[in-house]
N, CA and C atoms as an extended XYZ file, in Angstrom:
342
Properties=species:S:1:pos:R:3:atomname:S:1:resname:S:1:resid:I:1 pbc="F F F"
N         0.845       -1.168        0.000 N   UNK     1
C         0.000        0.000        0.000 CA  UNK     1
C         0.892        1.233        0.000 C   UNK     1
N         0.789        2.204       -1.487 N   UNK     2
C         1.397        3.665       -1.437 CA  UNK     2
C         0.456        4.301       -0.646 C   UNK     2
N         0.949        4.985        0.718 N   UNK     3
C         0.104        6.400        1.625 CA  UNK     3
C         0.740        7.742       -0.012 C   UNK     3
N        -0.062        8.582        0.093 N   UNK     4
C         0.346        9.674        0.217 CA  UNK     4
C         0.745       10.464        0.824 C   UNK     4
N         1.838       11.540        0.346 N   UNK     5
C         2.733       12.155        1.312 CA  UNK     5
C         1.709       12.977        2.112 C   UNK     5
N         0.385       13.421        2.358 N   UNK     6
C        -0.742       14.258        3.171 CA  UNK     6
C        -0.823       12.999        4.290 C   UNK     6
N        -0.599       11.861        3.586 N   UNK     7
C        -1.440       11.121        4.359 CA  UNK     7
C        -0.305       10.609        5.422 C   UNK     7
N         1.285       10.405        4.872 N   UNK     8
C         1.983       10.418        5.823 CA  UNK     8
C         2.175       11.558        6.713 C   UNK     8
N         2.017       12.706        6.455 N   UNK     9
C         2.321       14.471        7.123 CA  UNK     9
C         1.137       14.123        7.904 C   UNK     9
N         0.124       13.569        7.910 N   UNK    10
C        -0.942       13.646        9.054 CA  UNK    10
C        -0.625       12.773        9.837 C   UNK    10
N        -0.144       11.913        9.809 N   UNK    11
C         0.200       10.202       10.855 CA  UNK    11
C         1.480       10.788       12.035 C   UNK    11
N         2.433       11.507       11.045 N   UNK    12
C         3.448       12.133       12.003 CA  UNK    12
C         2.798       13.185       12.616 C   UNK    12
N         1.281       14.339       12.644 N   UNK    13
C         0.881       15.413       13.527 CA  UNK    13
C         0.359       14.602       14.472 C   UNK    13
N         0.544       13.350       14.043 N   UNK    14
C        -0.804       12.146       15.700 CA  UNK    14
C         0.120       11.760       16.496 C   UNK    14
N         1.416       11.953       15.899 N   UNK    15
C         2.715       11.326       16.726 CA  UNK    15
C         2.848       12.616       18.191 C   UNK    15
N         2.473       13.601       17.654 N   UNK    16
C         2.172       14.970       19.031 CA  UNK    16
C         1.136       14.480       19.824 C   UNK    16
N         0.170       14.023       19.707 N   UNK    17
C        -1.332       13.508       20.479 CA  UNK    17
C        -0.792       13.032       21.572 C   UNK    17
N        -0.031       12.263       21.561 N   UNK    18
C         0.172       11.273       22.896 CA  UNK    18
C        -0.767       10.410       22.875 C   UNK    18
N        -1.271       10.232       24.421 N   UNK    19
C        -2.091        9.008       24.371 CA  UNK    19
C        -3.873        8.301       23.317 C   UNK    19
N        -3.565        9.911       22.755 N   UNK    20
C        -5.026        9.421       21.712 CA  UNK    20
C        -4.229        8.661       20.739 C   UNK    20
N        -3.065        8.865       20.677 N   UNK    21
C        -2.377        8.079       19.355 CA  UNK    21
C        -1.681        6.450       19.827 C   UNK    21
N        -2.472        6.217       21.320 N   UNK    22
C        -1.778        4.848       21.683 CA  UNK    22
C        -1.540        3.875       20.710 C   UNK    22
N        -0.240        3.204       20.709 N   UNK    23
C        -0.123        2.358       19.495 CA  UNK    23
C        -0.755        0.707       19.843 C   UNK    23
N        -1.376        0.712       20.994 N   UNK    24
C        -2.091       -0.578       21.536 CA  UNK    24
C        -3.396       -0.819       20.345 C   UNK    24
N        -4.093        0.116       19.954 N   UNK    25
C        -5.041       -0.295       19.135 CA  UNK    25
C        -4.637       -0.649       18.069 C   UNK    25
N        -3.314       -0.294       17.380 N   UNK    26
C        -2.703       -0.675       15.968 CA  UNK    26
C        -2.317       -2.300       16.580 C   UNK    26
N        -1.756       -2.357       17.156 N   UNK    27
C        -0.915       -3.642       17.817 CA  UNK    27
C        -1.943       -4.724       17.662 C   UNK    27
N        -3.017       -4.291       18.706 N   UNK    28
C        -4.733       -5.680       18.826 CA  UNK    28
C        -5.199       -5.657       17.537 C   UNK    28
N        -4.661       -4.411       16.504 N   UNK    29
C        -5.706       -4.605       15.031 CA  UNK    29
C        -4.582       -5.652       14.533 C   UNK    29
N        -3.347       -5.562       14.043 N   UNK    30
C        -2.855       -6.392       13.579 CA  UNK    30
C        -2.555       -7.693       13.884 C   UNK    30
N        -2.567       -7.830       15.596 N   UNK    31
C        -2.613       -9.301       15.853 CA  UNK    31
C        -4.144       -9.796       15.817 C   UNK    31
N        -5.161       -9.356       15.292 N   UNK    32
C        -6.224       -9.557       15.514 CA  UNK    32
C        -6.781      -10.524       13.546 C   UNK    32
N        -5.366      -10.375       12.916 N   UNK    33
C        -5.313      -11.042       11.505 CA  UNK    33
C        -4.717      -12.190       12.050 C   UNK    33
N        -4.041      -12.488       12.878 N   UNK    34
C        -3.236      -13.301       13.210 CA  UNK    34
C        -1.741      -13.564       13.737 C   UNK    34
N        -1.655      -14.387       14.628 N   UNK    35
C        -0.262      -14.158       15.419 CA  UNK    35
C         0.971      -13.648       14.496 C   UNK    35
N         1.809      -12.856       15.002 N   UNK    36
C         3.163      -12.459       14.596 CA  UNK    36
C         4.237      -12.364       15.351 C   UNK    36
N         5.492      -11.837       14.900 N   UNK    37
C         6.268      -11.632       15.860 CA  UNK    37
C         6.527       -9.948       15.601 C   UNK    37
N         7.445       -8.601       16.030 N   UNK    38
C         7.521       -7.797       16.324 CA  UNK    38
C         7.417       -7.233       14.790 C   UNK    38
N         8.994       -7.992       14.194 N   UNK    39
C         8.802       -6.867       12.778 CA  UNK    39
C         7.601       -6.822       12.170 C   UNK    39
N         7.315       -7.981       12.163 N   UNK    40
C         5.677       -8.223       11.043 CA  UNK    40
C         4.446       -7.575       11.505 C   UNK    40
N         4.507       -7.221       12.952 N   UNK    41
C         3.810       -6.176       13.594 CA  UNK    41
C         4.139       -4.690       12.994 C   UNK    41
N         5.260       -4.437       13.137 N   UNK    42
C         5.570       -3.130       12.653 CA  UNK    42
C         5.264       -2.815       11.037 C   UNK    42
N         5.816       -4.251       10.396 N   UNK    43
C         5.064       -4.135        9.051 CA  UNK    43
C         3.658       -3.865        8.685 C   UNK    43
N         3.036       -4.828        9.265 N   UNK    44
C         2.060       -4.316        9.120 CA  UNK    44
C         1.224       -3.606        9.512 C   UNK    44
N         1.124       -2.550       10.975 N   UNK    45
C         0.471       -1.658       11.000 CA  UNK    45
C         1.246       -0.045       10.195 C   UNK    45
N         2.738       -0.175        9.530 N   UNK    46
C         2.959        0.530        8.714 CA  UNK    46
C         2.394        0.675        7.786 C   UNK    46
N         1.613       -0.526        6.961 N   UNK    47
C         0.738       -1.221        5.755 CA  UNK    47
C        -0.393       -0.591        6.140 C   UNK    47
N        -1.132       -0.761        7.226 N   UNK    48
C        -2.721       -0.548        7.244 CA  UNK    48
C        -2.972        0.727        7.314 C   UNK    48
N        -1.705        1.476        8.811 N   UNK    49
C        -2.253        2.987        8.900 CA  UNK    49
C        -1.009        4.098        9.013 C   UNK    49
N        -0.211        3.218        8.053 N   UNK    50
C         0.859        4.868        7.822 CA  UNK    50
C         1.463        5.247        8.542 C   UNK    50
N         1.627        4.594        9.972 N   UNK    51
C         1.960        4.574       11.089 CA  UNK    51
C         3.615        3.885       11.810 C   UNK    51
N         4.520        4.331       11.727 N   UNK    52
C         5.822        3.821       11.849 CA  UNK    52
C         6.096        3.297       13.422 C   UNK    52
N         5.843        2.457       14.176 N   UNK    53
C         5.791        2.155       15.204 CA  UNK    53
C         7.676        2.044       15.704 C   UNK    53
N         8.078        2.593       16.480 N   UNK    54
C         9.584        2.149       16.468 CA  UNK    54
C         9.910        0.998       17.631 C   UNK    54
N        10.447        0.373       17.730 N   UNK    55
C        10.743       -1.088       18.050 CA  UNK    55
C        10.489       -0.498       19.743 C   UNK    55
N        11.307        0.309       20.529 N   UNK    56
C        11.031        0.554       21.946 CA  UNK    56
C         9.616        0.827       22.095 C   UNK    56
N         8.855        1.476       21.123 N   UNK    57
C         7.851        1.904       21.290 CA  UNK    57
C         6.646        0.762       21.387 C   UNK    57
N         7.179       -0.201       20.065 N   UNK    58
C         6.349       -1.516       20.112 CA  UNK    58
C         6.336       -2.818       21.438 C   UNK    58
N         7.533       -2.769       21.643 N   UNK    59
C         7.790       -3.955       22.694 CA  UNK    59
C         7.035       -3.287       24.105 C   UNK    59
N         7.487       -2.544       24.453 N   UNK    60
C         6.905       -1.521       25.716 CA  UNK    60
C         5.108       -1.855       25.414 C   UNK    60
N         4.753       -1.151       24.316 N   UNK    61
C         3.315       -1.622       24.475 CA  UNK    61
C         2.724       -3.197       24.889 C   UNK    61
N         3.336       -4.067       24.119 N   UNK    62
C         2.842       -5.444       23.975 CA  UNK    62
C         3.507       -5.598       24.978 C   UNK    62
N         4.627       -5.217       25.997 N   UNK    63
C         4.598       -6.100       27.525 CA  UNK    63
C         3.479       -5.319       28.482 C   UNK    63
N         2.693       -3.753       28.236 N   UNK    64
C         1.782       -3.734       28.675 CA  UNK    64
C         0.429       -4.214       28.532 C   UNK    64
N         0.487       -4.801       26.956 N   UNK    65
C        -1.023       -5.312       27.037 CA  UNK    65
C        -0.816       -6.698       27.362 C   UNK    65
N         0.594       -7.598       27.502 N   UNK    66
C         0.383       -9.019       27.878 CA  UNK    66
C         0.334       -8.777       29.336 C   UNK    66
N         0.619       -7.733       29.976 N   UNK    67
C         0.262       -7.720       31.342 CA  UNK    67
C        -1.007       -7.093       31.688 C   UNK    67
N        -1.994       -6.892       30.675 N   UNK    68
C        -3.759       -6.313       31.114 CA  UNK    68
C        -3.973       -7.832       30.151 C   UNK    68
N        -3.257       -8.988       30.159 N   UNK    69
C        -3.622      -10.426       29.737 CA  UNK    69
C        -4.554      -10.144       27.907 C   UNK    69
N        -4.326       -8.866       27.664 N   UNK    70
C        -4.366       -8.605       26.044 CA  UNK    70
C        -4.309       -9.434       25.108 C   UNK    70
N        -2.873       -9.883       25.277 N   UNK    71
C        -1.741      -10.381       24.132 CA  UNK    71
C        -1.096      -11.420       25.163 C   UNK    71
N        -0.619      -12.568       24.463 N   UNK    72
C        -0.107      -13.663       24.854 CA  UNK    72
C         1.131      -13.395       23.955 C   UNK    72
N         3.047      -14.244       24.441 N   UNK    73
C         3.410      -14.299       23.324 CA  UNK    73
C         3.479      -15.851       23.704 C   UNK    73
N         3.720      -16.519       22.441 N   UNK    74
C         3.844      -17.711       21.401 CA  UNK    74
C         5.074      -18.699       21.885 C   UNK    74
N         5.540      -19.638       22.439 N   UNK    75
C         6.782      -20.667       21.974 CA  UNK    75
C         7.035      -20.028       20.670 C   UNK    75
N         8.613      -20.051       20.861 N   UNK    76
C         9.202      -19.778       19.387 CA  UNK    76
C        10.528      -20.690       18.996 C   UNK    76
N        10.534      -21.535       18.069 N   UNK    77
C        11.752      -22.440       17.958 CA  UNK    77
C        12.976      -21.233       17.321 C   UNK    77
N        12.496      -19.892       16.891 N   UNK    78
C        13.353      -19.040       16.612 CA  UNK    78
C        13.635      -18.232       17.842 C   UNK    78
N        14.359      -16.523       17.244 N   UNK    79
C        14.694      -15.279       18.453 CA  UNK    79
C        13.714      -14.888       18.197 C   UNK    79
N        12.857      -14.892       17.131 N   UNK    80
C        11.823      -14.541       17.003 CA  UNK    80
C        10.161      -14.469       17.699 C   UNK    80
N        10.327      -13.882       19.045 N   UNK    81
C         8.940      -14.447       19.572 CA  UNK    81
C         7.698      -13.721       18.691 C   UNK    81
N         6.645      -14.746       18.219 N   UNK    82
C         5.343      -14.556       17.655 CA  UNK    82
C         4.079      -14.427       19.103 C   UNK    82
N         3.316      -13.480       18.914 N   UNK    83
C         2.261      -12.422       19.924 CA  UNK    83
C         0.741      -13.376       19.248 C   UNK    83
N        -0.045      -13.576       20.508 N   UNK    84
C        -1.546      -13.807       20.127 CA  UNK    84
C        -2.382      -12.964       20.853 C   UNK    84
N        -3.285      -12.357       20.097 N   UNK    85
C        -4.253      -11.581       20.994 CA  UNK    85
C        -4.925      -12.544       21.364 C   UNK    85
N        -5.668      -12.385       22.858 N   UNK    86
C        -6.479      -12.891       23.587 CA  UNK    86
C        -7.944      -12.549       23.355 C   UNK    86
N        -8.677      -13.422       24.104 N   UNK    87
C       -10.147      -13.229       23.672 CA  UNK    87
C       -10.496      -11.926       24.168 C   UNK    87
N        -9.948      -11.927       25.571 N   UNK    88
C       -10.158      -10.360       26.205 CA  UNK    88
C        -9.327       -9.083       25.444 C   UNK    88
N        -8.415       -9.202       24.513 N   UNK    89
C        -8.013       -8.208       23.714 CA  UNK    89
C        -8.719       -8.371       22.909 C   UNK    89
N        -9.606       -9.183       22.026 N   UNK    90
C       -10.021       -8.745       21.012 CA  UNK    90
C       -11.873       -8.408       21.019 C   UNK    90
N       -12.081       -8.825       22.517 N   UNK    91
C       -12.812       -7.653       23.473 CA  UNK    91
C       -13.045       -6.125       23.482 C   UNK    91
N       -11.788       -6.312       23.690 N   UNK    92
C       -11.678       -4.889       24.558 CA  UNK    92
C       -11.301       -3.791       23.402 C   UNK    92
N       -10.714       -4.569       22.089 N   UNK    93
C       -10.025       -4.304       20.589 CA  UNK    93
C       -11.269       -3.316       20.359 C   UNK    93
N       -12.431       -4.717       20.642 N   UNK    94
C       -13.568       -4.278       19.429 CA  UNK    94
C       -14.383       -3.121       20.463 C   UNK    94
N       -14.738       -2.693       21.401 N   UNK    95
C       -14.612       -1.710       22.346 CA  UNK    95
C       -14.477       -0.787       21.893 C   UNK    95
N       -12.794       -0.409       21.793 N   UNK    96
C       -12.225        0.741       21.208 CA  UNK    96
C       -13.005        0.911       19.807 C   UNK    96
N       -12.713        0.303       18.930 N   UNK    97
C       -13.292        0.291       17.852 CA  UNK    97
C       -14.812        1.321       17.918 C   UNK    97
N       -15.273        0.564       18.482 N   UNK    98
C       -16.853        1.152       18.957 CA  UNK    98
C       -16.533        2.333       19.117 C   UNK    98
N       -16.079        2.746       19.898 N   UNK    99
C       -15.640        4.194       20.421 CA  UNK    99
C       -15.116        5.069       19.499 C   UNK    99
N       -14.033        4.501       18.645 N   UNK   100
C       -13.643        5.830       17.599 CA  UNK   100
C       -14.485        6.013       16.991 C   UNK   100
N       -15.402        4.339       16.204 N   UNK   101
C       -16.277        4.585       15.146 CA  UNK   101
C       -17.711        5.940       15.538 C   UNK   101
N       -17.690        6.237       16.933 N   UNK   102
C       -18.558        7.110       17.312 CA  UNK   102
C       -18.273        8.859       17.285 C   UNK   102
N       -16.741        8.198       17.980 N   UNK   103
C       -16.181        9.548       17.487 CA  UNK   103
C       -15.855       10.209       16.456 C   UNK   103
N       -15.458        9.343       15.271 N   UNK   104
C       -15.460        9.673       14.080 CA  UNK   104
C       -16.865        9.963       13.501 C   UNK   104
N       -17.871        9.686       13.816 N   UNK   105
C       -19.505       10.048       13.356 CA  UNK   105
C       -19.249       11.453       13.785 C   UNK   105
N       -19.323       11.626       15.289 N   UNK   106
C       -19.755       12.957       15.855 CA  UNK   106
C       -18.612       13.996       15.252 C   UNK   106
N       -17.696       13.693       14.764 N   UNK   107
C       -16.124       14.595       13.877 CA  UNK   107
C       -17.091       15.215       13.121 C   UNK   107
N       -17.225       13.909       12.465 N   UNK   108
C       -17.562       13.929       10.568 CA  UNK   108
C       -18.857       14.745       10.316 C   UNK   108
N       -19.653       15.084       11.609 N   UNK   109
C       -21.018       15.558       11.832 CA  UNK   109
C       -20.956       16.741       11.840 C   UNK   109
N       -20.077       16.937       12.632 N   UNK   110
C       -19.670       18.680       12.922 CA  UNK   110
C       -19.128       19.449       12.190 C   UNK   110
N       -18.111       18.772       11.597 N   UNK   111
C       -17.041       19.945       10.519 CA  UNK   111
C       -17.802       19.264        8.964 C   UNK   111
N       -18.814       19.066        8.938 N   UNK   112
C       -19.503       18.988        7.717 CA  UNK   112
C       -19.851       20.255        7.315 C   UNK   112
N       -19.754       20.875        6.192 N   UNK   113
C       -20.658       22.288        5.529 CA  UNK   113
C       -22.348       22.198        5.962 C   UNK   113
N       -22.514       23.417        6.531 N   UNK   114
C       -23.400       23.991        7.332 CA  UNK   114
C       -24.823       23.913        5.907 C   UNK   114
């Protein structure tokens, strides 16, 4: 997937947000296709939302959501440990979900032409 350069210049103004820009909801969306391990995480929520997660930034999250029992990680016969979201992450995933999808209504409602 090509972003456009607007569309990357907006992903880096969410990187200022702080915690509205938690990278836990990118993390439960992509393990929520199926288990991975870190890079393929980073790959792919780079893929879905333009979003460059950097490795301290990623691991730090996923040892906080395997400790709110989120995310499980995997046996790995590699260095590679592979992450499973839990039933209660993909709970709590679809939750959030709920929530932006509302907030994004009430956005999209307001700054509409009058």
């Amino acid at each position: 997937m090509v972003l456009s350069r607007a569309v990357v210049d907006m992903h880096s103004k969410f990187d200022e947000l702080g915690r509205f820009a938690d990278p836990s909801v990118l993390i439960l969306t992509s393990l929520a296709d199926g288990d991975k391990h870190g890079y393929a995480i980073m790959t792919d929520v780079a893929d879905f939302s333009g979003v460059g997660l950097e490795p301290g930034t990623l691991y730090g999250a996923l040892a906080r959501l395997e400790r709110q029992g989120w995310v499980e990680p995997l046996a790995s016969e590699t260095r590679r440990r592979p992450y499973r979201i839990t039933a209660t992450g993909r709970t709590v995933l679809q939750q959030q979900l709920a929530s932006m999808r509302e907030i994004a209504r009430v956005g999209h409602r307001r700054i509409a032409p009058a």
